[in-house]
N, C-alpha and C positions, 0 to 999 in steps of 0.2 A: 670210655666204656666201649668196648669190641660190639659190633652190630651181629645180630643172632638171627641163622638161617633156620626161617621156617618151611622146610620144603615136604618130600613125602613121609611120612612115617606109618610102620607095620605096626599098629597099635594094638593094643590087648584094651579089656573095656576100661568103661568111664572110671574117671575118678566119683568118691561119691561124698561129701563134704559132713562134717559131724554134725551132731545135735540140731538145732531150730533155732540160733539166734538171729534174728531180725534187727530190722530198724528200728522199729515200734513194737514196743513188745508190750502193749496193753490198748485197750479199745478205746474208741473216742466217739464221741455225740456231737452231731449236727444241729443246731438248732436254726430250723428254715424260718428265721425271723428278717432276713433281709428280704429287701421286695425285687420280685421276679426281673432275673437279668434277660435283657434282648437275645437273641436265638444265635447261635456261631454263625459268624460269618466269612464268605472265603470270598477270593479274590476274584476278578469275573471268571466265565465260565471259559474255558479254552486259555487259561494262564497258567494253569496245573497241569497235573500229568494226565494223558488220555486213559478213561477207565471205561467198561463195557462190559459185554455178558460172552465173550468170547469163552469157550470150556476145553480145557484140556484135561486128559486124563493123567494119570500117574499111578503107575504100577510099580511093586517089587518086592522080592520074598527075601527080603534082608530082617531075620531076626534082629532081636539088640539086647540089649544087656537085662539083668534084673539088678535092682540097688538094696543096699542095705546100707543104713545109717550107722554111724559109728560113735560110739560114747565117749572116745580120746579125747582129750581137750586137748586145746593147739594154742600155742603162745606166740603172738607177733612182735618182731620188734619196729618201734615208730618208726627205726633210722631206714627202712625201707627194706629190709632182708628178712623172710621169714624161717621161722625153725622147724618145729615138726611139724609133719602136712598131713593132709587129713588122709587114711590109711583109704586101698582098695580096697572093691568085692567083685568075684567077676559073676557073668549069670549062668543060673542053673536051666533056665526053661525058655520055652520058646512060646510068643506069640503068634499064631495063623495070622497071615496077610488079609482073609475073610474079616476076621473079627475083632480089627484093634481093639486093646480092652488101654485104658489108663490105670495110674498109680492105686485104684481105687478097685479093678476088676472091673473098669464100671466102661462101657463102650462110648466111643466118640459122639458125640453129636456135629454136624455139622452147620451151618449158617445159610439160612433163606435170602438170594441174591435178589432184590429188590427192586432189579434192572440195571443199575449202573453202583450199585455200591458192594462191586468184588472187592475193592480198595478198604474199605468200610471191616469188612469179615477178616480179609489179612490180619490187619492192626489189632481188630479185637481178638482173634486168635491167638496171638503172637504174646498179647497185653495178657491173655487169658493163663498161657502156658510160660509164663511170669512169675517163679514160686513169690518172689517179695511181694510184687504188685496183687498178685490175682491174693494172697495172705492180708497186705494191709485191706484191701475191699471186704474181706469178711470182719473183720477185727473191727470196723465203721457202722456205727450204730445211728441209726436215720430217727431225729428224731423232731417231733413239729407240736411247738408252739402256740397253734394257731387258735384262737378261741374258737371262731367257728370249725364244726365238724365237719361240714357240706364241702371243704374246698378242701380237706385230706387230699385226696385221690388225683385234684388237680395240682396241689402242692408235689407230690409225688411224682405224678409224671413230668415236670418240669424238672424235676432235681435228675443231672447227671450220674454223680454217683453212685445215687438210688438204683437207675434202670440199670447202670452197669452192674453193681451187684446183685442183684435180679438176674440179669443175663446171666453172667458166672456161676451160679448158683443152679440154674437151671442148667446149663454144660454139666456141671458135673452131676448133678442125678436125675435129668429127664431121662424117659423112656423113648423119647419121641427120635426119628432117625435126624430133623434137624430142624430148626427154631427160626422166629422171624427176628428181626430186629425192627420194628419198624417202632415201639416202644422207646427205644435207644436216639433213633434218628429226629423223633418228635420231640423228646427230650432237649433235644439242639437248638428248638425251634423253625425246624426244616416244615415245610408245608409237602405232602403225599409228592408233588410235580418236582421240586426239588431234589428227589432222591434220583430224580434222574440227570441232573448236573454231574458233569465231570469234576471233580476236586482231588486234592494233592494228598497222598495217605502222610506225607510227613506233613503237611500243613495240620493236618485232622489232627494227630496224633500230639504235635504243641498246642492246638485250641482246646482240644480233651485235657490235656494236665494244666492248661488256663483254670478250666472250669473246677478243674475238684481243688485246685487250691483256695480259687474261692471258696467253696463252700464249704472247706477243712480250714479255714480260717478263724483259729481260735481255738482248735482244739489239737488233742496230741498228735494227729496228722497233719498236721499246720508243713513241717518242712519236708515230709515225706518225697513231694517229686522231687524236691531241692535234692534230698539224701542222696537219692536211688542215680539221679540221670544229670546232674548238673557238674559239668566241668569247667575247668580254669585257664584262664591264657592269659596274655598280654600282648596288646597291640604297642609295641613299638617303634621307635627312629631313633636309629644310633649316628650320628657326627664320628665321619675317620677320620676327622682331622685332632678335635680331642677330646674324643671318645664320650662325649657326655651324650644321655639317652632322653627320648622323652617317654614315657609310660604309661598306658591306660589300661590298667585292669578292664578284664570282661569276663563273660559268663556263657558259657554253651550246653546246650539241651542234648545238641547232634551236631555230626560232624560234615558236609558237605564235603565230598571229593571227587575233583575233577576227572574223566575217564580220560579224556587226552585233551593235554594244554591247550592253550588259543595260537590257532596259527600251527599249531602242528598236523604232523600226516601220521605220526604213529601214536599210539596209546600207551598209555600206562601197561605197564604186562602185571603191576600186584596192586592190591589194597595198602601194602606196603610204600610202596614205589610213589604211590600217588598223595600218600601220608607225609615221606621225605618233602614233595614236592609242593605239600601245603604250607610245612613250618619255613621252608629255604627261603631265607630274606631275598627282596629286590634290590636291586643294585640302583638308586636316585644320583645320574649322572648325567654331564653336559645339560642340555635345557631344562631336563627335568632335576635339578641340584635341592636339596634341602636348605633351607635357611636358618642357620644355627645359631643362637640367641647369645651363645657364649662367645663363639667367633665373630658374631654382628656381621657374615657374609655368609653367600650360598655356596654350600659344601656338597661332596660326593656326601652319601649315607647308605646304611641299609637302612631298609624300612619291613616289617613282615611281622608273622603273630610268633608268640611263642605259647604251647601248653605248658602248665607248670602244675596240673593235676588232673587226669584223668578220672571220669566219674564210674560210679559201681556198675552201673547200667550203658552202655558207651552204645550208645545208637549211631548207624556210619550211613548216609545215604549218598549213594553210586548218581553222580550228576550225567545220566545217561539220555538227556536233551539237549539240546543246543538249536543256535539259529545258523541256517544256512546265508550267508551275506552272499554269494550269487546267485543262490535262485529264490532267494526272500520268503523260505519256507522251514517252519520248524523242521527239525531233524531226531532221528533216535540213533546215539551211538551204538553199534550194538558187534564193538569191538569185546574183544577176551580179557578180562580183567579176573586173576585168581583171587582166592580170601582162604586163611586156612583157619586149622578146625580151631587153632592154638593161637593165639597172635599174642605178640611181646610189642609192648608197647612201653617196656623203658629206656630203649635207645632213643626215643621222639621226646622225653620230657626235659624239660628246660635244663640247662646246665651251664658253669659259665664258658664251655670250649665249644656249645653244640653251634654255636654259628660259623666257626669257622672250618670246624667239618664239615656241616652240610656244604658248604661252598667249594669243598674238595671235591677230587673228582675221582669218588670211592663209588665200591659197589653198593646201591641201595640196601637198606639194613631189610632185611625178612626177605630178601628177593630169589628167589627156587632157583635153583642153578640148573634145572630142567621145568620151566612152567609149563611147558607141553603136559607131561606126566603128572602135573600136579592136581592131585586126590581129596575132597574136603566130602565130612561127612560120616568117618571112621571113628573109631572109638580109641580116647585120647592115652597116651605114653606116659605111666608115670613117672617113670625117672624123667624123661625129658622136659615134664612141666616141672619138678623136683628141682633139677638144673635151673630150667631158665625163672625159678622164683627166687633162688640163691639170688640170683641177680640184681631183684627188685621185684616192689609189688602189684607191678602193674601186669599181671601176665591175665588174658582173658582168653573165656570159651565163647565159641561162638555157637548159641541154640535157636537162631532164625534169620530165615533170607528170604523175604518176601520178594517176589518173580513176578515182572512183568514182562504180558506176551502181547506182541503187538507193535504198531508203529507210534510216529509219534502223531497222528489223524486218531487211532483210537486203539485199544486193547483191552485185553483181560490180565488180574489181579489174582495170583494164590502163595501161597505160602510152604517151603517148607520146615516144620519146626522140629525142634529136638525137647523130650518129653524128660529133663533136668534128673528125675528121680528114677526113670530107667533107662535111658542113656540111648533111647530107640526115636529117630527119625521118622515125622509122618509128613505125608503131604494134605494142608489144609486148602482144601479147593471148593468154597462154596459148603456144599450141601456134602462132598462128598470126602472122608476123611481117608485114608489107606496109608501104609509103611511103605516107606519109599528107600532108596540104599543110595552108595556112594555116587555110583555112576551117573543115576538120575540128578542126585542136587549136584554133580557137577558141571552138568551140563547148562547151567545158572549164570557158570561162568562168562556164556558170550562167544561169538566167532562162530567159526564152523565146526560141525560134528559130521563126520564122514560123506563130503561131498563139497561142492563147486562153493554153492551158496552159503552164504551166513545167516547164523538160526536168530530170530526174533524175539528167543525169549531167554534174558538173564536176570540178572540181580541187580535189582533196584534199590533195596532198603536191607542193612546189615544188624544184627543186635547180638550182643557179645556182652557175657558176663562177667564180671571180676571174680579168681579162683581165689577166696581165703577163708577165715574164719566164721565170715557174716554169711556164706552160703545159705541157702534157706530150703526144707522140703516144705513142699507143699502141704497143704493141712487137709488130713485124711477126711473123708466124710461122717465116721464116728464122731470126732472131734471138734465136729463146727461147734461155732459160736453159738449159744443160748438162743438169740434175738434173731438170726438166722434161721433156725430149726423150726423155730414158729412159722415164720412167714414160708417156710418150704412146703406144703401145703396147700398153700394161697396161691400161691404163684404158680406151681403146678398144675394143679386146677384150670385158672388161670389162661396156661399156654396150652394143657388141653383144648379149653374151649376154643382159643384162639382156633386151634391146628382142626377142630369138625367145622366151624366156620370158613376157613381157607377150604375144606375137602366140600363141602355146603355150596362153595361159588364157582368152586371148579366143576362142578357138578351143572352150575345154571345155564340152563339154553336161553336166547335170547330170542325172542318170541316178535316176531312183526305182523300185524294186520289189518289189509287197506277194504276200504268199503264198492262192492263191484252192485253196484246195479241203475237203473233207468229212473236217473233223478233230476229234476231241473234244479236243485241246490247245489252249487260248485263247494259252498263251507263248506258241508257234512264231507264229501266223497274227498275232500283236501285232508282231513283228518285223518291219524294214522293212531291205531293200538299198539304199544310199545311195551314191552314186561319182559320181565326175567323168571324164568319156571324150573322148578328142579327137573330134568330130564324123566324123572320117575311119574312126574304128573303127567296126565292122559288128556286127548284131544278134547272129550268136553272142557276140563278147566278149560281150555284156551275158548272153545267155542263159547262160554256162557257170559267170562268175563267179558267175550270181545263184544259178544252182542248187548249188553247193557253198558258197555261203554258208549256204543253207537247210539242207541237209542236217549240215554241222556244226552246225548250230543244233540241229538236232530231236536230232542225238546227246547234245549236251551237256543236252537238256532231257528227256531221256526215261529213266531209271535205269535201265530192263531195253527189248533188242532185242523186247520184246511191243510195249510202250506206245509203241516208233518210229515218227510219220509216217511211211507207206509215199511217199518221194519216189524215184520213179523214173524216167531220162533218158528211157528211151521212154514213158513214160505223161506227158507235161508239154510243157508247150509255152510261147510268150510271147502274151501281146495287148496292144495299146497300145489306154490310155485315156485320159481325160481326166474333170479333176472341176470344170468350170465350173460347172452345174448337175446336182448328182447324180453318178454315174458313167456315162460313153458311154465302149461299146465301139466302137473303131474297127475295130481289123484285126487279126488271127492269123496268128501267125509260124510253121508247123511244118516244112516241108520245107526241106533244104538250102540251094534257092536261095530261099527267103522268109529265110533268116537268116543270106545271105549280101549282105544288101542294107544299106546305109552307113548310119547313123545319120541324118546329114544329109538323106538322101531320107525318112526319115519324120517329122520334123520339122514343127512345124505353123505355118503363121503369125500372127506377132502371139508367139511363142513361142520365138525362135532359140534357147534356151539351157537347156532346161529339155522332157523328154519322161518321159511314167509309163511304167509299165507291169502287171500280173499276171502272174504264176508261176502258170497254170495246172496243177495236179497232177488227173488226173483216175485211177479205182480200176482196180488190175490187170484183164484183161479187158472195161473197163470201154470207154465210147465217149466223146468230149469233148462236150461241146456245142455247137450250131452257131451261130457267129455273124454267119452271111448269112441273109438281104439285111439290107439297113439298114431303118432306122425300127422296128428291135424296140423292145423293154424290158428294162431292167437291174433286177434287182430280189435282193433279199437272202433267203434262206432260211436258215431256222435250224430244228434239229429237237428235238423234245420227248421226250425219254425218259423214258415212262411208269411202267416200271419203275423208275428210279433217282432221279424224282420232282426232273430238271431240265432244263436247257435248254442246249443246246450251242454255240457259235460260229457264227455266219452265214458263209456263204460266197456269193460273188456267183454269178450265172444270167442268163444275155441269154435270153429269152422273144423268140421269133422272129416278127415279125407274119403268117406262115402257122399259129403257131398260136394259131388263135384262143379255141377251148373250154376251158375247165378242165376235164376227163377229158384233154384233148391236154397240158396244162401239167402234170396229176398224170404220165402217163406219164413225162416230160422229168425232173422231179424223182425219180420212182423210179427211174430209171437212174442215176440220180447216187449213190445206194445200193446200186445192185445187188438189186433188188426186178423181180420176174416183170410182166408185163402185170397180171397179177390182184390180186396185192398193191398195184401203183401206184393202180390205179380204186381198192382198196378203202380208200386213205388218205386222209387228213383232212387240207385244208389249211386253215388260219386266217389270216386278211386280218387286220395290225393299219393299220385306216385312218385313226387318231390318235390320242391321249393322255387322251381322254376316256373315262369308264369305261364306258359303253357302247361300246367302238370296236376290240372283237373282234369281224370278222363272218367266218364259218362258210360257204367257199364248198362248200356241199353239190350244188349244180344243175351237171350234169356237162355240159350242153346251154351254161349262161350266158358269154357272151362274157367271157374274161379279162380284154381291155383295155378294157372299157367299168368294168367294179370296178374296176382301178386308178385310174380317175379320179376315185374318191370321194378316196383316200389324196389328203393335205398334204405329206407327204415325197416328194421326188423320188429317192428308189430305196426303193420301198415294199419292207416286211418281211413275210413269209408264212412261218409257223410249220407245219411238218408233221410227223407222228408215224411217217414210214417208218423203216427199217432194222432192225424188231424182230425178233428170232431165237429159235427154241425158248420155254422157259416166257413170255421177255418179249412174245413176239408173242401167245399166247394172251391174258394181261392187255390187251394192245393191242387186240385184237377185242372181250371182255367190253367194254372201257370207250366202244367205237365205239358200242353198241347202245342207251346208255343219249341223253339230251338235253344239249346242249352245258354247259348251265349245271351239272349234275350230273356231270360227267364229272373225273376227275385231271386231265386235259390241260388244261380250262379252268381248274381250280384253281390248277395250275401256272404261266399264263399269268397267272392275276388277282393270285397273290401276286407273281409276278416284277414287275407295273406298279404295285403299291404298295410294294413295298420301295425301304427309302432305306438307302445304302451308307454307313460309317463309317469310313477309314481312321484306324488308330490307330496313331502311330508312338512305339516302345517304348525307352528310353534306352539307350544303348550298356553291354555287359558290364559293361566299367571303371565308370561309373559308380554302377549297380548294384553291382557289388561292392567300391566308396570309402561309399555309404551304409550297408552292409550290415554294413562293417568298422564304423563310427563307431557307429551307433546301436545296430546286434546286434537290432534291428526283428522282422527276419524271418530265420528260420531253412527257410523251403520251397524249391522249386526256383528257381533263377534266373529270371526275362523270357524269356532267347535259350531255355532249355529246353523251356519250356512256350511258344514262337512255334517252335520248330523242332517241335514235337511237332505245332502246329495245321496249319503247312504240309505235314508229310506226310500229316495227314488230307484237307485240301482237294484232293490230288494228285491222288487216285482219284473218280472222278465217282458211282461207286456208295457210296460210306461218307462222300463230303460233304457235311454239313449246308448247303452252298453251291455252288453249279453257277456252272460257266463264264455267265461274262456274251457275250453277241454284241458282236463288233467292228466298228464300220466306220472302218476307218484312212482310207477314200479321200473318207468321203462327209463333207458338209459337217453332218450331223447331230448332235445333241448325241448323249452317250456315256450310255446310261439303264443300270445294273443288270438282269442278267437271273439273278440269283441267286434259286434257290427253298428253300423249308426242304424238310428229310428227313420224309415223311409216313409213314414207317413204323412201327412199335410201336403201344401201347395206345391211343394218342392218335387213332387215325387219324379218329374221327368231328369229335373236336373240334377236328381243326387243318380239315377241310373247312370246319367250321361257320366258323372266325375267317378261314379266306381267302376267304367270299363274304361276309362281311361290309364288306368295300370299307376295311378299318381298315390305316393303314398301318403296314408293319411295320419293323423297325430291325434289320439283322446288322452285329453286328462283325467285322471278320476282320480279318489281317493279311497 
């Protein structure tokens, strides 16, 4: 049989195929009585092909045809040669590039990309715009068994074929501009984190017809993807010495073809070329000899497959990966390989002369005698498919080419498909559907397009449909199924709600807010308020919830109403910050109509979705700080208590650039205590202006500019250690220890142990297992771990009887978290614990 060139053809439109006969020409029932199959699973993650959220567009004003079915009946004959073909129509009207409508009038929907399953949308696309396939899913009636009623819904969403027709169903008559899948992928048993795994769309695509033959198992869709997609070969080894064969039937889904052989430098130039170059037997010669059972010695052989029946549905995937063996890194071929619109595939079917052709050394059969110029995507020649089915009945259309763009590290997945019943070409890209023309899906093909470089985005995955009598249109929307029209409704509904719940979260701002004020509790001010709010809600929600979130907090953390942060509604307020670099205070929310203003108007740009804030708590009687004009300083205060020989929790302070002096900063900070004019001058504040042990400095000069010292500090919300709020006996010790020289003083000692101490978290085995050791060995007879850790915790509780002080927090600032824990300097020891903390040695607490 002579090999038939498919090269360019000036075609007039589609062919359009008669009447609706199908595979399955009547409905079939599911009965979900088997028990639930484990979830699809694929091979590890980076074995497949690279998929991702990469987006390309596709444009083009290439009308296409309009179809009309035809009533002729058409007569085949088995021996392979068909007679009359199914008559043309050409079209009358043109659809806007704006407004793809389908077979239906009815507009595209597009597929919600999930992060990493563009792969996922191709296939269903492709599966979708499948007159047989996307026909037998309606024709499948879902039906369940189950005594109890309660576990419908969960039956359902595990059954595969269900969510896919669901999905289908909603493509063709949602309103919505495009749908999620996440229904579909749950169905798999994919967990939310999962959908963001890279996987193979031809892998998906055999585990997806795994799955529905299960569950059509037993019913009159039992052999449906057998019908549609399953072909025929034979793996043999023929003996040339005499000639006897050995044989093994097989069975293929899809077809695998090489872009360029192993070991070569040029490529395939056709789908054709690399077809020939599948079936061509190997030559088993010299070491590598066949051992022929008839001859009882090892013989030259051919050994290779043969097809001996090509399937209705003939899926072809472009093997457009490879390993690079010198530089040990996967590879994307992303050579030119053609595919036309028409492909004959009866010069490739078994025959008893085709092995010794192929091993001639002829022109490859379909091979363009210009592939430069070679065009796919046109609208098909009927005498010339006429012709080449005189031939035989293998002659297919090709209506999808799923394109990957990208390397082989990662890429993006789309589609462009041809719409069977009007003969018009769209690109399925995600979310977004448009008519695309020759020029664009040729460019599919690979290599370069007008320039130096080679483009990155061709054709990975091929589907081509066999031209005969079994053609199928699509089944109009009037015409669905019974069992379908019901549930269209349900489902709709349904993906509505879905789709105001998606626009509901796209919607939520994420809401953060830390507790700012003058607490000797490290718990409470460690706690952070965390919510999600609709942008439309206003500053009080944020304010009301935050502050009964704090306030149950400080109850549950404080044992007696003594030791309760005073948080109270009228002494507290909000500020919005920000911690790009440091913390910047923006703005202060206190009056009614400041915290009656929408979430969304304080919003920052560059930030739609995401705004902080502080819980300013400032003391009974007390006055807040003021955080106008802008270009102050944010800076942390934490205070020293001389008496109790520790150091308390920082809380934040905007330092206003009207004040300039440190006596004006000392007053700002005694207020924040509740300390007289007199007391604030007469306190002591300490600059730590970094981590170096020289890098306590003593602003004692009440005259010296505040913000010119901050610019010694490294950290961008510098720390300033002050020794205010002393009362009764502790304030006298407080003034004795003012009088003496920094180095000499508790407060500097207190400071110098807190920046050499290094912290120890020691995590203590759970009761039970302490007391499974305790039972076996009889070791220890003393108190338990939890007794002697619950006995330390209540010692640490109280700031005056623990051997460890609160550490300073800063939850907002980008700083690392240092230890401000000082040892107990009281009792006999007191000369020699001064002596070992100016000693610069560092020290070690355990706590728990």
């Amino acid at each position: 049989m002579p090999f038939t060139s498919c090269g360019v053809w000036v075609l007039p439109p589609m062919i359009v195929p008669p009447g609706d006969q199908r595979p399955s020409s009547s409905s079939s029932g599911d009965k979900d009585s088997s028990p639930s199959s484990p979830g699809v699973l694929f091979s590890p993650a980076g074995c497949g092909l690279p998929g991702g959220d990469m987006q390309l567009g596709r444009t083009a004003n290439i009308p296409g045809p309009t179809v009309e079915s035809d009533d002729t009946s058409t007569n085949e004959d088995h021996s392979g040669v068909v007679a009359p073909q199914p008559s043309l129509t050409y079209p009358q009207e043109e659809v806007t590039p704006h407004a793809p409508l389908d077979e239906n009038g009815h507009k595209y929907v597009g597929l919600i990309n999930q992060a990493m399953t563009c792969y996922l949308n191709s296939l269903v696309q492709s599966l979708y715009m499948t007159p047989e396939f996307r026909n037998a899913i309606y024709k499948w009636e879902y039906r369940s068994n189950g005594k109890s009623s309660t576990n419908v819904g969960e039956r359902e969403a595990r059954s595969i074929p269900y969510q896919i027709q669901k999905l289908f169903l909603l493509l063709q008559t949602s309103d919505l501009a495009s749908l999620e899948t996440k229904d579909l992928t749950a169905s798999f048993g994919w967990s939310s984190s999962e959908a963001y795994d890279q996987h193979d769309v031809q892998e998906l695509c055999r585990l997806m017809f795994d799955a529905l033959e299960l569950k059509w198992k037993g019913t009159q869709n039992e052999k449906l993807i057998q019908t549609l997609y399953r072909g025929k070969m034979q793996d043999f080894v023929k003996c040339l010495k005499c000639g006897r064969e050995n044989v093994r039937p097989d069975v293929f889904l899809d077809l695998p073809l090489a872009v360029k052989p192993f070991g070569a430098v040029e490529a395939f130039h056709s789908v054709e070329e690399a077809l020939r170059a599948f079936i061509t037997p190997e030559l088993l010669d010299g070491s590598n000899q066949y051992f022929c059972e008839s001859c009882n010695s090892k013989q030259d052989a051919h050994k290779g497959l043969r097809i001996t029946e090509f399937p209705y549905l003939l899926t072809i995937q472009l093997k457009r990966f490879d390993f690079d063996y010198n530089t040990m890194h996967r590879i994307k071929l992303n050579d030119r390989m053609t595919f036309p619109d028409v492909l004959d595939l009866n010069p490739f079917v078994s025959s008893p002369s085709m092995c010794d052709d192929l091993l001639s050394h002829g022109e490859s059969p379909g091979s363009a005698a210009n592939p430069e110029a070679f065009i796919v995507g046109q609208q098909l020649d009927r005498d010339h498919v006429n012709k080449l089915l005189k031939r035989g009945e293998y002659v297919y259309e090709l209506f999808s080419v799923m394109v990957h763009q990208g390397s082989a590290a990662g890429g993006h997945y789309f589609a462009h498909i041809k719409n069977m019943d009007q003969g018009r070409w769209y690109c399925f890209n995600d979310t977004r559907v448009e008519p695309v023309g020759p020029e664009e899906i040729s460019k599919s093909f690979g290599g370069s397009y007008g320039g130096w470089s080679t483009s990155n985005t061709n054709a990975y995955m091929l589907m081509y449909r066999k031209i005969n009598k079994l053609n199928a249109n699509f089944i109009r929307t009037p015409d669905l199924p019974h069992h379908i029209t019901q549930l269209k409704s349900q489902w709709r509904e349904q993906e509505a709600e879905r789709e105001r719940q998606r626009i509901y979260q796209m919607n939520l701002v994420n809401v953060k807010v830390h507790l700012n004020m003058v607490c000797d509790n490290e718990a409470i001010l460690s706690e952070q308020f965390v919510t999600d709010m609709p942008r439309s809600n206003t500053l009080c929600d944020i304010y009301n919830h935050s502050l009964k979130f704090f306030e149950e907090k400080a109850r549950a953390l404080s044992p007696t109403e003594k030791d309760n942060p005073s948080i109270v509604r009228h002494h507290s307020r909000l500020i919005r910050v920000t911690n790009d670099r440091g913390l910047t205070i923006h703005e202060a929310y206190v009056s009614r109509a400041d915290l009656s203003k929408k979430i969304e108007t304080c919003l920052i740009h560059g930030r739609p979705n995401t705004i902080m804030f502080l819980l300013d708590v400032w003391r009974p009687r007390g006055i807040p700080f003021p955080v106008t004009p802008p270009n102050g300083r944010v800076i942390r205060v934490s205070r020293v208590d001389i008496s109790a020989r520790c150091i308390y929790p920082s809380f934040y302070l905007y330092v206003s650039p009207e004040l300039r002096s440190v006596i004006q900063v000392k007053q700002l900070i005694g207020s924040m205590f509740g300390d007289g004019q007199r007391a604030a001058v007469a306190s002591r504040l300490v600059l730590e202006r970094d981590t170096q042990p020289n890098g306590l400095v003593l602003l004692d000069s009440p005259a010296t500019n505040f913000f010119e010292l901050l610019q010694q500090c490294f950290s961008a919300v510098p720390l300033v250690y002050c020794d205010n709020g002393a009362k009764g006996d502790s304030l006298r010790e407080v003034e004795e220890d003012r009088g003496k020289a920094l180095n000499e003083t508790m407060m500097f000692a207190v400071l110098d142990r807190k920046k050499f101490a290094q912290s120890l978290a020691v995590e203590l085995p759970p009761p039970e297992e302490v007391a499974r050791a305790q039972a076996t060995t009889n070791a220890y007879s003393g108190s338990l771990w939890t007794e002697v850790a619950t006995n330390n915790k209540q010692l640490l509780k109280s700031p005056a009887s623990s051997a460890f002080a609160s550490a300073p927090v800063t939850p907002l600032s980008g700083a690392s978290r240092s230890s401000s824990r000082a040892s107990d300097f009281t009792g006999n020891d007191f000369a020699a614990d001064i002596g070992s903390c100016c000693q610069n040695t560092p020290q070690v607490f355990v706590y728990t």
